[in-house]
C-alpha positions in Angstrom: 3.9 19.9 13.9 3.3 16.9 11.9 3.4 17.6 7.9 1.4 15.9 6.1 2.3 14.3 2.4 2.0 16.7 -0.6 1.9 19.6 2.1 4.0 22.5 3.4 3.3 24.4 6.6 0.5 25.6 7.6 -1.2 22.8 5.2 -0.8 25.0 2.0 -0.9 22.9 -1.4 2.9 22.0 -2.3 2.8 22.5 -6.4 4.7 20.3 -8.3 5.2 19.5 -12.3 3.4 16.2 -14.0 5.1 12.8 -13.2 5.0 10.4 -15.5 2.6 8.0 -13.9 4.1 3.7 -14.0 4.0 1.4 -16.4 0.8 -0.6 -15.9 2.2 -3.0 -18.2 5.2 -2.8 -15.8 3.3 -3.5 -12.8 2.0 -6.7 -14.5 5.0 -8.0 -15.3 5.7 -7.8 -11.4 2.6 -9.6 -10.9 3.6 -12.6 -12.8 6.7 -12.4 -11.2 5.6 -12.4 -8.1 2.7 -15.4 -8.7 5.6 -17.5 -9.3 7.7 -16.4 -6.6 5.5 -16.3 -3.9 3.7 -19.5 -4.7 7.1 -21.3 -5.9 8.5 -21.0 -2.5 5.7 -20.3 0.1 2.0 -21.5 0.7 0.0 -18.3 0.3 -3.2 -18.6 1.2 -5.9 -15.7 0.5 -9.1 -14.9 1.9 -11.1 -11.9 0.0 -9.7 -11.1 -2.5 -12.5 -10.3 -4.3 -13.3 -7.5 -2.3 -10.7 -5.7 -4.4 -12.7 -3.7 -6.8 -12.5 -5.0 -10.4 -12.1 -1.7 -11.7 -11.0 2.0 -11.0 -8.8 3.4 -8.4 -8.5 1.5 -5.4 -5.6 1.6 -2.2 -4.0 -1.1 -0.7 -3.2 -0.4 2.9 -1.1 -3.1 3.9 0.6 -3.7 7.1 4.1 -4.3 7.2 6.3 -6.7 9.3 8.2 -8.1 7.0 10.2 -7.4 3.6 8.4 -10.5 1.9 5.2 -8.5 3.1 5.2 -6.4 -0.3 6.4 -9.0 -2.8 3.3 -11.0 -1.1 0.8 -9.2 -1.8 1.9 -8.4 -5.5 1.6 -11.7 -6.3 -1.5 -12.9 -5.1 -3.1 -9.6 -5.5 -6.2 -9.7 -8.5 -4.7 -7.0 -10.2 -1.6 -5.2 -10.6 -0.5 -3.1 -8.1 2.1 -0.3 -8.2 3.8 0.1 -4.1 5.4 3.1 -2.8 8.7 2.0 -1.4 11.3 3.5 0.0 14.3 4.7 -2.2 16.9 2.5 -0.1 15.6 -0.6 -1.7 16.4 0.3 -4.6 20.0 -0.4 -4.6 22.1 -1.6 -7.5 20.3 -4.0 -10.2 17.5 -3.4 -7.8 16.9 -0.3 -8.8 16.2 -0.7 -12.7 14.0 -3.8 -11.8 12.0 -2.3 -9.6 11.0 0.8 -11.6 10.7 -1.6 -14.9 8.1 -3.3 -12.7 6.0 0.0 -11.9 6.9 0.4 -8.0 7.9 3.8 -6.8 10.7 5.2 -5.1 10.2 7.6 -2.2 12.5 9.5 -0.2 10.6 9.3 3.3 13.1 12.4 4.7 11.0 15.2 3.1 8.2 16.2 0.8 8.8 13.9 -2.5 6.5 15.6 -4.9 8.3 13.3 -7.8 6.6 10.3 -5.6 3.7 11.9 -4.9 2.8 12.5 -7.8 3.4 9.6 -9.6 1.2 8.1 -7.0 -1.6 10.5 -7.5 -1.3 9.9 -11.5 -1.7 5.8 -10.9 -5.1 6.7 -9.3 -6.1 9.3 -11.9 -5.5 6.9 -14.4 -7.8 4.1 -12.6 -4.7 1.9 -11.3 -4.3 0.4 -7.7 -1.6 2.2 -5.4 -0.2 -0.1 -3.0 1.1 2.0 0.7 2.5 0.5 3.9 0.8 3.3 5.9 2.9 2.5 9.1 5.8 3.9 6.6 8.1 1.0 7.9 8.8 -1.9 8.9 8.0 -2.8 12.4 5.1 -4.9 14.0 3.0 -4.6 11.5 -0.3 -4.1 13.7 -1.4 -0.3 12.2 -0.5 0.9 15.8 0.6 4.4 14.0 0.4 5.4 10.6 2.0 8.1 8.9 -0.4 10.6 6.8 0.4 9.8 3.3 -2.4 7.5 3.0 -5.0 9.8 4.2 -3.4 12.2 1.6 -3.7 10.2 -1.6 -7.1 9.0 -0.4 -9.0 12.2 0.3 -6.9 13.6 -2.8 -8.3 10.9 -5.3 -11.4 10.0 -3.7 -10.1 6.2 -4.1 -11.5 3.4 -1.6 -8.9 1.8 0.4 -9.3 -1.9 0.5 -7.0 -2.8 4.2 -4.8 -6.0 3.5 -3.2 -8.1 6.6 -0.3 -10.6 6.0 -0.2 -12.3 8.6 2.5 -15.4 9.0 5.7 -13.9 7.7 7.4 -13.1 10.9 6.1 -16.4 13.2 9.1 -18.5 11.8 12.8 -18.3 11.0 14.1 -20.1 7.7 16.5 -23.2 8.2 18.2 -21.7 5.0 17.9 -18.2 4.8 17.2 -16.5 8.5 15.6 -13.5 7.3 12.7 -15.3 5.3 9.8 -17.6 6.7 10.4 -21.3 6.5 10.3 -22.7 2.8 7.0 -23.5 1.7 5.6 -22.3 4.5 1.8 -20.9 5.0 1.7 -17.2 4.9 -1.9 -15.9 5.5 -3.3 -12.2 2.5 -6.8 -11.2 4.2 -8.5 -8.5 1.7 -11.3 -6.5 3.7 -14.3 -4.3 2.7 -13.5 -1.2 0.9 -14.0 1.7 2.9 -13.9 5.8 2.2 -11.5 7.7 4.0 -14.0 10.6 4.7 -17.2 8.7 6.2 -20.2 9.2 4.5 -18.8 10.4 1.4 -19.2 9.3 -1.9 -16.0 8.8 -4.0 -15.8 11.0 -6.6 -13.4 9.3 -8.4 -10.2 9.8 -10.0 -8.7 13.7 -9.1 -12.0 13.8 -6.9 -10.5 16.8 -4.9 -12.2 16.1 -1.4 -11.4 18.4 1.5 -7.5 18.7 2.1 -7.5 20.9 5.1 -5.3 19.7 7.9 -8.5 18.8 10.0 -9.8 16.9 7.7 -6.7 15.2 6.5 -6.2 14.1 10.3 -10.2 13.1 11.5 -9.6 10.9 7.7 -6.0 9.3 9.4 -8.2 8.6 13.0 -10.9 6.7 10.8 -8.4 5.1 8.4 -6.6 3.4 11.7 -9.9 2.5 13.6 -10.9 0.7 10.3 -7.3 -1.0 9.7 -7.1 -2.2 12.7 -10.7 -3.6 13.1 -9.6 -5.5 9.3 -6.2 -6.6 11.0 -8.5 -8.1 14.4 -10.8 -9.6 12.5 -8.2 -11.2 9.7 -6.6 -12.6 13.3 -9.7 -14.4 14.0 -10.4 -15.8 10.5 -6.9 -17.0 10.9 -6.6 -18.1 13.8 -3.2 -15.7 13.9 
């Protein structure tokens, strides 16, 4: 039986206290860090990402092939963006920096209402949550994804905006073998904005759509037929 985020069996509401949301301020920090990074050692080069919606809650589903994947699109995202990551990154000095720069940890073994949350409260409060809805690394082509992101998108009523990096893995560094060539191009494609229930309107922040297993799976089937039409296309504007 798959479980879906925020969930117990038999799809019943798991109640949980207020999180304290991330520091926005935090996440922008990260920004500039990652502006610097990202464009300091590799050519980024990004195609729409004015599609990301200037204000209000918004998703970034992003596919994920490659550790440099998340740092990537902080940086060259247009606005600050707070990522759900997994709590084994977050090792030693890691660990302070990375919550100081508004990510947040999640244990991916069980139900992590701290993370969930916390998530949920970065949409309520009009901020953009970043997800890897694969919920790992691997090849990064939205071939499965995990449910979360169906979760937090009927949930909040937020648009997810689908993001391909494409590039990252085509190369091994001379330097560093786990990290693209230095200064080499590493392709961000920003699609359309899409709802996760079709047809609906978004009612916003806490817009408290439908969260009945049914509907949290026909939302996952039209989340991945839309991610991976975003990820096609993105391979043609690329020519990746």
């Amino acid at each position: 039986m798959r479980r879906h985020a925020g969930r117990g069996e038999a799809g019943r509401e798991v109640s949980a206290a207020p999180a304290a949301a991330p520091s926005v301020r935090g996440a922008e920090v990260g920004r500039r860090i990652g502006v610097g990074l990202m464009y300091g050692l590799w050519k980024p080069r990004v195609l729409g990402a004015w599609r990301v919606p200037a204000a209000g809650p918004v998703i970034l589903a992003v596919n994920h092939s490659h550790n440099i994947d998340g740092p990537m699109v902080m940086g060259v995202a247009p606005r600050p963006t707070h990522f759900l990551i997994k709590k084994e990154a977050f090792v030693g000095p890691l660990d302070p920096f990375l919550l100081g720069i508004g990510q947040l940890k999640v244990d991916r073994t069980s139900v992590d209402r701290t993370a969930i949350m916390q998530a949920l409260g970065v949409l309520e409060n009009g901020g953009v949550l970043g997800i890897f809805p694969e919920g790992t690394r691997g090849e990064g082509d939205f071939a499965s994804l995990r449910a979360g992101l169906a979760y937090f998108a009927v949930r909040s009523g937020a648009p997810i905006v689908p993001v391909a990096v494409l590039g990252s893995t085509e190369r091994r560094g001379r330097l560093i073998k786990g990290l693209p060539p230095l200064r080499s191009r590493v392709d961000v494609v920003f699609g359309d904005p899409f709802e996760a229930v079709e047809g609906a309107r978004s009612p916003g922040a806490g817009g408290g759509g439908r969260r009945t297993r049914k509907a949290l799976d026909e939302a996952t089937v039209r989340i991945q037929e839309q991610l991976t039409a975003h990820l096609e296309n993105a391979r043609r504007l690329t020519g990746r």
